[in-house]
C-alpha positions in Angstrom: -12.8 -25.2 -6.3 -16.7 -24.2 -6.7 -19.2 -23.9 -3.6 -22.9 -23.2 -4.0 -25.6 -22.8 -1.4 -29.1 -22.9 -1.9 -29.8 -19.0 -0.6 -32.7 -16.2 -1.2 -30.9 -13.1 -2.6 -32.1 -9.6 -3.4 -30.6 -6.8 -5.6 -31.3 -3.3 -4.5 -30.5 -0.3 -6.1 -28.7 2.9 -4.6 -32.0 4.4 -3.1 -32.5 1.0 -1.6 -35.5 -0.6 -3.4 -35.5 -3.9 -4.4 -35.4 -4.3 -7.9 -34.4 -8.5 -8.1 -35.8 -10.9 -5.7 -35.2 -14.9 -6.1 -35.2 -18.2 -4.3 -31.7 -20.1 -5.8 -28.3 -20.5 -5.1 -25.0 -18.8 -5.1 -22.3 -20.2 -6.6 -18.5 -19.5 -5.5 -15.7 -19.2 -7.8 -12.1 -18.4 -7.9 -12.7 -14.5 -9.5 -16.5 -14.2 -7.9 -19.8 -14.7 -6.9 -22.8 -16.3 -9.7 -25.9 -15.7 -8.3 -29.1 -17.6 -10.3 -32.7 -18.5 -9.5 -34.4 -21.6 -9.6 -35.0 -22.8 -13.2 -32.8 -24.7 -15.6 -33.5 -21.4 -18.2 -31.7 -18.9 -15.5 -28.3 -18.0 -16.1 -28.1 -16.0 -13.4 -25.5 -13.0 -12.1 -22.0 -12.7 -12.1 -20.5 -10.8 -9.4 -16.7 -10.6 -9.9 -14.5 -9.4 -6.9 -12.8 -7.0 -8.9 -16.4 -5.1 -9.0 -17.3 -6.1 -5.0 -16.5 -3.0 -2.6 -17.4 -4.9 0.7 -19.0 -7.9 2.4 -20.4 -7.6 5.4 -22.3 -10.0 7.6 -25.6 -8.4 10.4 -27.2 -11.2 11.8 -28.4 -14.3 9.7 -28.2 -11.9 6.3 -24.9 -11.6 3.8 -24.6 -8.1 2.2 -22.7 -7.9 -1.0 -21.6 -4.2 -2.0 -20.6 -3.2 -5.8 -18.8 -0.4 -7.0 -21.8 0.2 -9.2 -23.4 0.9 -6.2 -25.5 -1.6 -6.5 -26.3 -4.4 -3.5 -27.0 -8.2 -3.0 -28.5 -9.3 0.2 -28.4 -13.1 0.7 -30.5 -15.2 3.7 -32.6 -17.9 4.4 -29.5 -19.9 4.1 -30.6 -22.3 7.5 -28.2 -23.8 9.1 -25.4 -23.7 6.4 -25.1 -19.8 7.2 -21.9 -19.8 9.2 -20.2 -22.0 6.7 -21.6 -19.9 4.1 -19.8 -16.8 5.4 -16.4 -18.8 6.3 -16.1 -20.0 2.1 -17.6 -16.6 0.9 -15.0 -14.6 3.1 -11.9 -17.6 1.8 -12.2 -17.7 -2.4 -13.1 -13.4 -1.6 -9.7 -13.3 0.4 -7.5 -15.4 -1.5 -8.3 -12.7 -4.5 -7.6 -9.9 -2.2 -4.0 -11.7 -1.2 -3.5 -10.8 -5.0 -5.1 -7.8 -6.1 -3.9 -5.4 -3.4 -0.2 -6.6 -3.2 -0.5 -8.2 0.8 1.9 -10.8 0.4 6.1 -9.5 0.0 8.5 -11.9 -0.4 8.3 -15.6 -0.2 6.4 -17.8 2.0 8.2 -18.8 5.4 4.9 -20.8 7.2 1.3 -20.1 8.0 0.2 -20.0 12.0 -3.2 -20.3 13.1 -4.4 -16.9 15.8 -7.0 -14.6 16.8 -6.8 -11.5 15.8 -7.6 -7.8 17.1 -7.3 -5.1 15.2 -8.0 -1.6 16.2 -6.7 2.4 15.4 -5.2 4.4 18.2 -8.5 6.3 17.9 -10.2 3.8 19.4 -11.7 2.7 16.2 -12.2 -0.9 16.3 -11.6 -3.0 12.9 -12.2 -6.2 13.5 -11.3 -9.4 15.9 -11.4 -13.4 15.1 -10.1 -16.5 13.9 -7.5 -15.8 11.5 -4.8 -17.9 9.7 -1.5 -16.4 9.8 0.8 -16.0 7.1 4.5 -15.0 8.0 6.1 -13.5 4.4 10.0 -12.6 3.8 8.5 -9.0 4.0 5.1 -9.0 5.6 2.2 -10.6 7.9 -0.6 -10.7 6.4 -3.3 -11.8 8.5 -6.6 -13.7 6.7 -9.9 -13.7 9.2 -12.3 -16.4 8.6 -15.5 -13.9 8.5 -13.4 -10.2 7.4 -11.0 -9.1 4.5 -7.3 -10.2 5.1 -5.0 -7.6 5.6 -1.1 -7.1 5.6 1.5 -5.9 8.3 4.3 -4.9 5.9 7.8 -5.3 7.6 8.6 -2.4 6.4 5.3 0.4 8.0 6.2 -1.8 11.2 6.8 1.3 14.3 6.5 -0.9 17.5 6.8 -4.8 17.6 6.0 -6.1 21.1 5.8 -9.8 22.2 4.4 -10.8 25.6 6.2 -14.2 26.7 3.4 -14.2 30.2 0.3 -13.9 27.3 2.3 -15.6 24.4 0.3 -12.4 22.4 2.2 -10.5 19.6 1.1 -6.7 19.4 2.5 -4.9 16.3 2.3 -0.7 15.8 1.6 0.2 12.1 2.8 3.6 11.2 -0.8 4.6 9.9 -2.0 4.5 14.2 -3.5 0.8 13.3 -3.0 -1.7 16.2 -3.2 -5.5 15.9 -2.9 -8.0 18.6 -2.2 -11.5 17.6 -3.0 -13.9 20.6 -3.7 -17.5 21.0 -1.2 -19.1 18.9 -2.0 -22.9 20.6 1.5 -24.7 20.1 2.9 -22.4 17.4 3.7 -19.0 19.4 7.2 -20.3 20.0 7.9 -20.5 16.0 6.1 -17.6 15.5 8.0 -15.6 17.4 11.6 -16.9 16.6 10.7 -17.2 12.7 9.4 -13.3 13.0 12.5 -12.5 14.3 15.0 -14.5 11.8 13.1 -12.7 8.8 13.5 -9.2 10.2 16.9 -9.8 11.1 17.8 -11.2 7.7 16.0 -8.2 5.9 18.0 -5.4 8.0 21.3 -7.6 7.5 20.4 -7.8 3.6 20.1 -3.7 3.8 22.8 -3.2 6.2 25.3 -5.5 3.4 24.9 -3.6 0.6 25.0 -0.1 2.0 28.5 -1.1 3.5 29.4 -1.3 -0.1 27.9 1.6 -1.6 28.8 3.8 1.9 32.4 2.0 2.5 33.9 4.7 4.7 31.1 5.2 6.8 30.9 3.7 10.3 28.5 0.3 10.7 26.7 1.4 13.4 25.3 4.8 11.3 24.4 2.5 8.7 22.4 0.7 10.7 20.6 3.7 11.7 20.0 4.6 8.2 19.1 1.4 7.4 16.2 1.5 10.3 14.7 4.6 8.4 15.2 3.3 4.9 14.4 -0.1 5.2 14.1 -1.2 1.6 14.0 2.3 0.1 11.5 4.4 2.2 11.9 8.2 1.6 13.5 9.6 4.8 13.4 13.2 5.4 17.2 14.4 4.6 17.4 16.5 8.1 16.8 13.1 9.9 19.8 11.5 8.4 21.9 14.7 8.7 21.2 13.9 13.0 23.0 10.6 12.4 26.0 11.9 10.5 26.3 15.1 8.4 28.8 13.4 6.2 26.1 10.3 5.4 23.6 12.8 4.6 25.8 14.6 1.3 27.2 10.8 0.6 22.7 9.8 0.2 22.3 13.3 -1.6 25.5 13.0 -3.8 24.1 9.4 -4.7 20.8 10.5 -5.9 21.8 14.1 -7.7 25.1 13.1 -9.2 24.0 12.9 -13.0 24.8 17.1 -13.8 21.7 16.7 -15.8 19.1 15.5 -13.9 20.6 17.9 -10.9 20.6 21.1 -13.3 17.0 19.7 -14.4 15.9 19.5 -10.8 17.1 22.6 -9.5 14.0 25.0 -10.1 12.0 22.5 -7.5 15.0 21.5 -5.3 15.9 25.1 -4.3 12.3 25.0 -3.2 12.8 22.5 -0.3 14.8 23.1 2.7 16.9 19.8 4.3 12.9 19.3 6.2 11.3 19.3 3.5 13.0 16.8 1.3 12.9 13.3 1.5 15.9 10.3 0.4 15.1 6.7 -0.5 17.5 4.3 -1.3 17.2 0.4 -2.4 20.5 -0.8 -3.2 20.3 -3.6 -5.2 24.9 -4.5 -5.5 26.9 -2.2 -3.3 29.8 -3.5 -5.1 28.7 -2.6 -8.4 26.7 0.5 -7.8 23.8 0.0 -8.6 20.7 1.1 -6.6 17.0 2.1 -6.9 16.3 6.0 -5.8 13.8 8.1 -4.5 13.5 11.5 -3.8 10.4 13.4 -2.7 10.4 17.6 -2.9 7.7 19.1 -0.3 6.7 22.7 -1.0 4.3 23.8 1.3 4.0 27.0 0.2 2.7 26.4 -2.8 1.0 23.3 -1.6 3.0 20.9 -3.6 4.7 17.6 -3.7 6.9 16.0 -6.5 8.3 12.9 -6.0 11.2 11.5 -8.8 11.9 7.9 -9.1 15.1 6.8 -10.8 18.4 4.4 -10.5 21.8 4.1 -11.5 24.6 1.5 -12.6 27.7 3.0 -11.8 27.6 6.5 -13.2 24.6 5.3 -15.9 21.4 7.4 -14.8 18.2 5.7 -15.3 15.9 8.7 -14.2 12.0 8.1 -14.7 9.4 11.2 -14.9 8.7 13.9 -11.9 5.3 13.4 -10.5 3.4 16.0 -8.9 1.1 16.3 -6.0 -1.3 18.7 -5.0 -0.8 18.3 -1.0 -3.8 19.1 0.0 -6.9 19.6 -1.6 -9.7 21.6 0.1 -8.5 22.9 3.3 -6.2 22.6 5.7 -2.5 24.0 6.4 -0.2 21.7 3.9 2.8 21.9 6.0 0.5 19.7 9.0 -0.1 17.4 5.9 3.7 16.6 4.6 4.5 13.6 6.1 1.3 11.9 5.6 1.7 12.8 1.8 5.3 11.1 2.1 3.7 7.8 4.2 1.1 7.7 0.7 3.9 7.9 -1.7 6.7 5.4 0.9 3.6 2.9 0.6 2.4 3.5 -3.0 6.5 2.9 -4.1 6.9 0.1 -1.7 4.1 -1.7 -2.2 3.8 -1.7 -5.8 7.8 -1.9 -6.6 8.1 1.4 -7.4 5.9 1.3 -10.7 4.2 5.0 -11.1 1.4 3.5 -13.6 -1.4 3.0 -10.9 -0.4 6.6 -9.2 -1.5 8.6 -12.5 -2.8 6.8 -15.5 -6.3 6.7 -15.9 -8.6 4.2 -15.2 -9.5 3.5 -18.7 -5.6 2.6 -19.5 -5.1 0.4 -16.4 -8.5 -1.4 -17.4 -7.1 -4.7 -17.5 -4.1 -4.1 -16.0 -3.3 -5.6 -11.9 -3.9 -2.7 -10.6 -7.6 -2.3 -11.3 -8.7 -3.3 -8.1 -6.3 -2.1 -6.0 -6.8 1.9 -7.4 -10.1 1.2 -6.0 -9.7 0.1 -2.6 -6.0 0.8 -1.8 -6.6 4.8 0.3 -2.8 5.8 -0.2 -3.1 4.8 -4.1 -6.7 6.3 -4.1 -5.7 10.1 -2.3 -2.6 10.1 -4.1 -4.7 9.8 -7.3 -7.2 12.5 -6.3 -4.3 14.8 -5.9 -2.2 14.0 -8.9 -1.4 17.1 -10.8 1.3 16.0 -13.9 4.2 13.9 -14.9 7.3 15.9 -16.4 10.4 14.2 -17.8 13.5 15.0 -15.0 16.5 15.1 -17.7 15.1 18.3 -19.9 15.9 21.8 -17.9 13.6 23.8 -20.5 10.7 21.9 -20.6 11.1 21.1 -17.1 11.2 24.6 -16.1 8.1 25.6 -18.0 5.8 23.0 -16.7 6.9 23.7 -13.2 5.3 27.1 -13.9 2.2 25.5 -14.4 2.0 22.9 -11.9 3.2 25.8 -9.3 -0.1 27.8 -10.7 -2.3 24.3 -10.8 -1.5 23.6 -7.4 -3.1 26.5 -5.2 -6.1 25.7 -6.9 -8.7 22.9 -5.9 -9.7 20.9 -8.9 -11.7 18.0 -9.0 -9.5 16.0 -12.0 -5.9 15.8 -12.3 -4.4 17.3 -15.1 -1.6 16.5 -17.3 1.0 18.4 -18.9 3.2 17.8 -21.9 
């Protein structure tokens, strides 16, 4: 569906002088913005979302910001201007639904709320109108004048609901606070359909790692299945507190091929039971087959490598080692591990567990789906500023000697990442 609005729009430049000024309209389109003048000979200027940084609205004037650091300031829109800012902030967030990966899982039903969103700082991010969209896997929450945003299932630390306020008030593990209030008739549904989805999901978890773990009590599968969720990385000494036992069964799951263990080795005798990290998304117990991921902290040497892999049965599917630099400039690393971990639990997670957008350059993902979300996404984009290689994981030699290198890269602050053979 198009909208235009007859507007007055300005282009400045990155020192802030105005290099375009017009009298015409903007028009609004599925993949962007056309701005053109009066005249039947202007053609005007496309700005596609997949370029736009922000929108932001002060007062009576719309700001457009582009990653070429260019701006577009529209007003003298009358008394359209609200409606204005309601259809540029829909066709902008439908995109942004897409491009950064919001929505996981199917569809279950759409509420309408207000919304309050905040960081335990103090920081506030936003309040409003908002439709609702409840997801298999996530909330994601679409504001009629801000960018939507997602409340993965699976990043979820406290979930509160207030029968007295019928409010909703969910804990994301990044500190960020949302409050979802004023439901009108739908707070009852919201709630019980919440619950049925995150019941099913831990059920669906639960299920197959009975299968995988058959020996192994329910009620210590359920704990692991808490951490996990659907393959989060979970720091081994946290699932050695719920049963020693379960902890070699996750280890022996993930290092069982001799060759990818003997490949490993150099890095893994590295990382004490704190410092490594077990993910597992078990796709048939039955069958044995499961998705892994395992994530080597070296503090020491400032490091991170994180190896992504799965298995049929006793058939090893093991992808490439990636490295991190942990930290870049400052800093003790070891105050800086778990954060690292939270970047690559979301990166994997998010993106089902494709490494493309966490270390191929721009140039090769040019017109791939991950072009805008490299840009905005902050786990894909620090993970990206402190990508150091890839090695293959099943080649002890060649594995060994690039570890060597990585181990010398990684003490030292570089503004590229690097990439070895």
């Amino acid at each position: 569906m198009v909208f235009s609005y007859n507007v007055r729009f300005r282009r400045m430049n990155l020192a802030g002088r105005v290099t375009l000024e017009k009298e015409g309209e903007i028009i609004l389109m599925d993949k962007g913005f056309r701005l053109r003048g009066k005249g039947a000979q202007d053609r005007g200027e496309l700005l596609p979302f997949s370029d736009m940084r922000d929108v932001t609205v002060e007062g009576d004037a719309v700001t457009i910001s582009m990653f070429t650091k260019e701006q577009f300031v529209l007003d003298h829109v009358g008394g359209l201007f609200d409606q204005l800012v309601k259809d540029i902030f829909s066709v902008r967030n439908d995109f942004l639904i897409e491009a950064l990966f919001l929505k996981q899982g199917k569809l279950i039903q759409e509420f309408d709320a207000y919304f309050e969103r905040a960081h335990t700082s103090g920081r506030e991010l936003g309040t409003g109108r908002a439709k609702v969209r409840l997801y298999e896997e996530s909330i994601v929450v679409i504001p009629q004048e801000h960018d939507a945003f997602s409340l993965c299932y699976h990043f979820m630390q406290i979930q509160e609901f207030d029968d007295d306020e019928y409010a909703f008030k969910i804990t994301m593990e990044n500190g960020v606070i949302v409050m979802l209030s004023q439901f009108s008739n739908g707070y009852d549904d919201f709630q019980e359909m919440f619950h049925q989805e995150m019941s099913r999901m831990y059920q669906e978890v639960i299920h197959e790692l009975e299968y995988l773990f058959i020996d192994v009590a329910k009620e210590k599968l359920v704990k692991l299945a808490h951490f996990m969720r659907r393959g989060k990385a979970v720091r081994v000494k946290d699932i050695i507190k719920i049963d020693r036992d379960l902890a070699d069964k996750v280890l022996y799951c993930v290092f069982k091929d001799d060759m990818f263990a003997k490949t490993i080795e150099p890095l893994r005798s590295r990382a004490d039971e704190e410092h490594t990290f077990i993910g597992l998304s078990v796709a048939d117990g039955k069958k044995e087959i499961y998705r892994f991921m395992v994530v080597l902290a070296v503090p020491a040497d400032n490091l991170m490598a994180c190896t992504l892999g799965s298995y049929e049965k006793d058939i090893r599917k093991v992808q490439d080692t990636y490295f991190f630099r942990i930290i870049m400039e400052q800093g003790v690393a070891e105050d800086y591990v778990t954060t690292k971990v939270s970047e690559l639990n979301q990166a994997c997670l998010m993106l089902n567990f494709v490494p493309d957008p966490l270390y191929k350059d721009k140039r090769e993902l040019k017109n791939s789906i991950y072009t805008f979300a490299i840009r905005k996404l902050p786990y894909l984009r620090m993970l990206r500023s402190s990508f150091l290689a890839r090695c293959p994981s099943i080649l002890p030699e060649l594995f060994g000697r690039n570890l060597q290198r990585v181990l010398e890269k990684s003490k030292v602050a570089q503004r590229e990442p690097s990439s070895v053979e």
